[in-house]
C-alpha positions in Angstrom: 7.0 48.3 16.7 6.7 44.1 17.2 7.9 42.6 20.1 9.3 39.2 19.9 10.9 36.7 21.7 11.4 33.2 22.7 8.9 30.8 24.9 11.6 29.8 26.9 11.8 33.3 28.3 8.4 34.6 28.3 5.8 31.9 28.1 2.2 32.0 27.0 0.5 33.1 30.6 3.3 35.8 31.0 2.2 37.0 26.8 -1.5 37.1 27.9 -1.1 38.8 31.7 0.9 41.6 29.7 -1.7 42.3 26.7 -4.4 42.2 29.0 -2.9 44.9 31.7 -1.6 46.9 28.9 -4.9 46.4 27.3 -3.1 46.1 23.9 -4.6 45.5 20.2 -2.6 44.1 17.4 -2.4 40.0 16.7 0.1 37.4 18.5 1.6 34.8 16.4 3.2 31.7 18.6 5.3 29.2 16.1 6.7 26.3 17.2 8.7 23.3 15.0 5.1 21.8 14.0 2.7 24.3 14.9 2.0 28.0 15.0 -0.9 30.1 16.6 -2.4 33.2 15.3 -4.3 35.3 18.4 -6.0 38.4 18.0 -6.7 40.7 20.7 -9.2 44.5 20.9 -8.2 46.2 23.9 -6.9 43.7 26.0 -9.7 41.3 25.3 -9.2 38.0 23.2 -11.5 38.5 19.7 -10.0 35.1 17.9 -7.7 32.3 18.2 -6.7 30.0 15.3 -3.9 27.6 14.5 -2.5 26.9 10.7 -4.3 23.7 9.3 -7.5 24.3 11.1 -10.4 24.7 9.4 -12.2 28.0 11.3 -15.0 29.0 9.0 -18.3 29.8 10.4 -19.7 26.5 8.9 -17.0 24.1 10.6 -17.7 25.8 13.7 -21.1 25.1 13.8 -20.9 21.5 12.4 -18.8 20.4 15.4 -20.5 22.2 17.8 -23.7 20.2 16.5 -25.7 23.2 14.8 -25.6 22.0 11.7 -25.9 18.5 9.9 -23.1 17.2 7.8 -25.5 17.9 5.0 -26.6 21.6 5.6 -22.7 21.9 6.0 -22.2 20.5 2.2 -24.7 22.8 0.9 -23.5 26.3 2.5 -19.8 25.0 1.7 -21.2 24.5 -2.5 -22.3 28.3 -2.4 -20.7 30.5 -4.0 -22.3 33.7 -3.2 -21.8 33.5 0.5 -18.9 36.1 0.5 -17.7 35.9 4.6 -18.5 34.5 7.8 -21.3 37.5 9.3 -22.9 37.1 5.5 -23.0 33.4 6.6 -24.6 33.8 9.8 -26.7 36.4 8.9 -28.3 34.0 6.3 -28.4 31.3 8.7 -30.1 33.4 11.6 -32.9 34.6 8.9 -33.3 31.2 7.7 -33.9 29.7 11.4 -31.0 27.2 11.2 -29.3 28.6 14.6 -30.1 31.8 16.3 -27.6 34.2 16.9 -26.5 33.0 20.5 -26.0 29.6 18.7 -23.5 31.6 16.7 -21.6 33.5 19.6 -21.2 30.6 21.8 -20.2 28.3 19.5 -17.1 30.6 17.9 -16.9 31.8 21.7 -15.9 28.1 22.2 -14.1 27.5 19.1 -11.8 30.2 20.3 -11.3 28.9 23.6 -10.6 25.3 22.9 -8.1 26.8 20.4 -6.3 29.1 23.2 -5.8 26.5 25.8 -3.7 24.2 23.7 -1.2 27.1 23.8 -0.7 26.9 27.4 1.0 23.7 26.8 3.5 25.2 24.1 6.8 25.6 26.2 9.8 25.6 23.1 9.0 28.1 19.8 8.8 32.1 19.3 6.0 35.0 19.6 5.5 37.8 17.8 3.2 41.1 18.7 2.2 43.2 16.1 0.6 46.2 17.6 -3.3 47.3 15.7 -2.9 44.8 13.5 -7.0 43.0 13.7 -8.9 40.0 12.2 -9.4 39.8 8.6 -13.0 41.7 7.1 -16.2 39.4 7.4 -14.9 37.3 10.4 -17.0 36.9 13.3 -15.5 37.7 16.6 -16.5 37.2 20.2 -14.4 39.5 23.2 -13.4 37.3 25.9 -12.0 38.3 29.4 -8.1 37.5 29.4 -8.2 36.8 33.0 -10.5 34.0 32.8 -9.0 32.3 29.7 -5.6 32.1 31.5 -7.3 31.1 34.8 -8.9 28.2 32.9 -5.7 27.7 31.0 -3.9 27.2 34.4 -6.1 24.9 35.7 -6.3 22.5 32.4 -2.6 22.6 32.2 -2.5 20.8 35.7 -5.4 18.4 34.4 -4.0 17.5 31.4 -0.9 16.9 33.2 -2.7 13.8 35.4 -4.9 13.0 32.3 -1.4 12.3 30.2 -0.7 10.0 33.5 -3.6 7.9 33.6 -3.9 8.1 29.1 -0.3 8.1 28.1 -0.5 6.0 25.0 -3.0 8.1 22.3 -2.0 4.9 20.2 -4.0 2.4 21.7 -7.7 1.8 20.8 -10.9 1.1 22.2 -14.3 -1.3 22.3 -17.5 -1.6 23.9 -17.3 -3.4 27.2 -20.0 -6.5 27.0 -22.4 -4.5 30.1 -22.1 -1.3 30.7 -21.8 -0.5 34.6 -24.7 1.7 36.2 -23.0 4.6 36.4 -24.6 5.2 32.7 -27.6 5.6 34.3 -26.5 9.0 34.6 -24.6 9.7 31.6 -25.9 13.2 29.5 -23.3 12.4 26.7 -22.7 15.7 24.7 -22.2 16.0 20.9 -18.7 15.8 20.7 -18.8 12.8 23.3 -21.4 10.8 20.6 -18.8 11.8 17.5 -16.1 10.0 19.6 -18.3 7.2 20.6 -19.3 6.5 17.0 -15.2 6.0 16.3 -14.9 3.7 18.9 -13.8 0.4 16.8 -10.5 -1.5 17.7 -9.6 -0.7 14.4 -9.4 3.0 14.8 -6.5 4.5 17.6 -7.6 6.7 19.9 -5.3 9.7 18.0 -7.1 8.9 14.9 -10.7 9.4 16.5 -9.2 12.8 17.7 -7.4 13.7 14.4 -10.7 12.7 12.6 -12.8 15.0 14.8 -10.2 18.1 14.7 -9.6 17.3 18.8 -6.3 18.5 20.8 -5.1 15.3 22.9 -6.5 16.7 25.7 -9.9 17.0 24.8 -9.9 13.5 23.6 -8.0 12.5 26.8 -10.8 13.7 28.9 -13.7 12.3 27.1 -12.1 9.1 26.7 -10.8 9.1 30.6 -14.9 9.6 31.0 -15.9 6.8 28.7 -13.7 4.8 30.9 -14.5 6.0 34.4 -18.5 5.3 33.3 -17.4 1.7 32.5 -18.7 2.4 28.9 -15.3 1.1 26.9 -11.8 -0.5 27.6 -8.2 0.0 26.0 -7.4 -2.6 23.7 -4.2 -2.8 21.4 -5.5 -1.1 17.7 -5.9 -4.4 15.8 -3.2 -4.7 13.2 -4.6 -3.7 9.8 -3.3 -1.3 7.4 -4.8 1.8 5.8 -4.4 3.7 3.5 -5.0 7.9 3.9 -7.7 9.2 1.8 -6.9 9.5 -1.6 -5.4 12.8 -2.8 -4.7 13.6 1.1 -1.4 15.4 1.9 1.9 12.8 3.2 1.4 12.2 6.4 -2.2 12.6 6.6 -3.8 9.3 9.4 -5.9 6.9 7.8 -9.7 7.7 8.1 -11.4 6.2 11.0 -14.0 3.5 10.2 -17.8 3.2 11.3 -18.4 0.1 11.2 -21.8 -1.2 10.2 -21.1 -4.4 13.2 -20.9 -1.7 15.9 -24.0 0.8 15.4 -26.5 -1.7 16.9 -24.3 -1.3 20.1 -24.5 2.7 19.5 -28.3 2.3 18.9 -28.9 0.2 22.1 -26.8 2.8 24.1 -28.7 5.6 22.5 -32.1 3.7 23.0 -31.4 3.0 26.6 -30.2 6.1 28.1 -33.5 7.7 26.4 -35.7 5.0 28.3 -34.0 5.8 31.8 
């Protein structure tokens, strides 16, 4: 028998503290007015996460977690004989692409990344449907519930400060003219470089994180970072108006840009933090 219910009554830490003491299998759908969440649990443990509209194939996974090139990506994606996501890594693993911890951290942090946006999720409905798993061929990692709402706790209260000091996702950004010396000890990770090579005054700072498949707060805290390193500045997005790609569904943002003008000032970051 389902149980349902309303956010408002039960919310997403309550849903998770519940399936993990009863140690419960079966999927949890959240749906709100614009989103909705599928969450599958084995035992009380969290086995997948994904949200309508995502992309959550083995391949994407990889590509944003910097495993793959965008052109190893467009290969796998043109075969047709690859029939699931364990055929897929199993391939890849053989082949020496990414080895098969490559593979369980990446969808381990796929998943994750995917969960915590649900802690913010305060107004929709749930739904629990008892032994009710994963589709066939996906690729699953179990993760500790207690941890996953301990973490979810604490990035509720940060992206509660980070919506403070970045409360305008409209507003874009540029290269300052020198870079303080706190880069001298930037380690910039891959998704960090992906926002980086957005960074135009063109391009708003929620179209860098639509482009790159980001919540707002992961593109809150790398951009807070950018800024705390002295790296970039907030400017008003330049007013010039694009058009979505074409045969993109209404309502779909414009495409970022990478301008030609600014990858010398990419290159000279990237050359300089290699010299130091």
């Amino acid at each position: 028998m389902a149980l349902k219910g309303n956010l408002r009554d039960f919310n997403t830490t309550q849903l998770f503290n519940l399936i993990n003491l009863a140690r419960k299998t079966g999927t949890l759908t959240i749906e709100t007015k614009d989103a909705r969440a599928r969450l599958c649990f084995k035992e009380g443990k969290l086995i997948y996460a994904g949200l309508d509209g995502q992309d959550d194939r083995l391949v994407t996974i990889l590509l944003k977690a910097g495993k793959l090139t965008e052109e190893q990506a467009r290969t796998i994606r043109a075969r047709s004989d690859i029939k699931n996501d364990k055929e897929l890594g199993l391939l890849l693993i053989n082949a020496g692409y990414v080895s098969q911890e490559d593979i369980v951290r990446s969808v381990r942090e796929h998943t994750l990344e995917t969960v915590y946006q649900l802690f913010n999720w305060t107004e929709g409905t749930f739904r629990f449907e008892p032994g009710l798993l994963p589709i066939e061929g996906r690729i699953t990692v179990p993760i500790d519930l207690e941890n996953v709402i301990m973490e979810g706790s604490r990035r509720l209260k940060e992206s509660a400060r980070l919506e403070e000091e970045l409360p305008n996702l409209d507003m874009a950004l540029k290269f300052t003219d020198r870079p303080d010396a706190r880069m001298r000890t930037i380690n910039l990770t891959v998704e960090e470089w992906r926002v980086v090579s957005f960074i135009n005054p063109r391009n708003t700072i929620r179209q860098i994180a639509q482009y790159n498949n980001m919540s707002d707060f992961q593109i809150r805290r790398i951009v807070y970072g950018l800024l705390q390193a002295g790296l970039v500045e907030l400017v008003p997005p330049e007013g010039v108006e694009r058009k979505p790609p074409p045969g993109a569904p209404p309502g779909t943002p414009p495409r970022p840009r990478r301008p030609a003008v600014k990858r010398s000032i990419i290159q000279r970051l990237i050359d300089r933090i290699r010299e130091l």
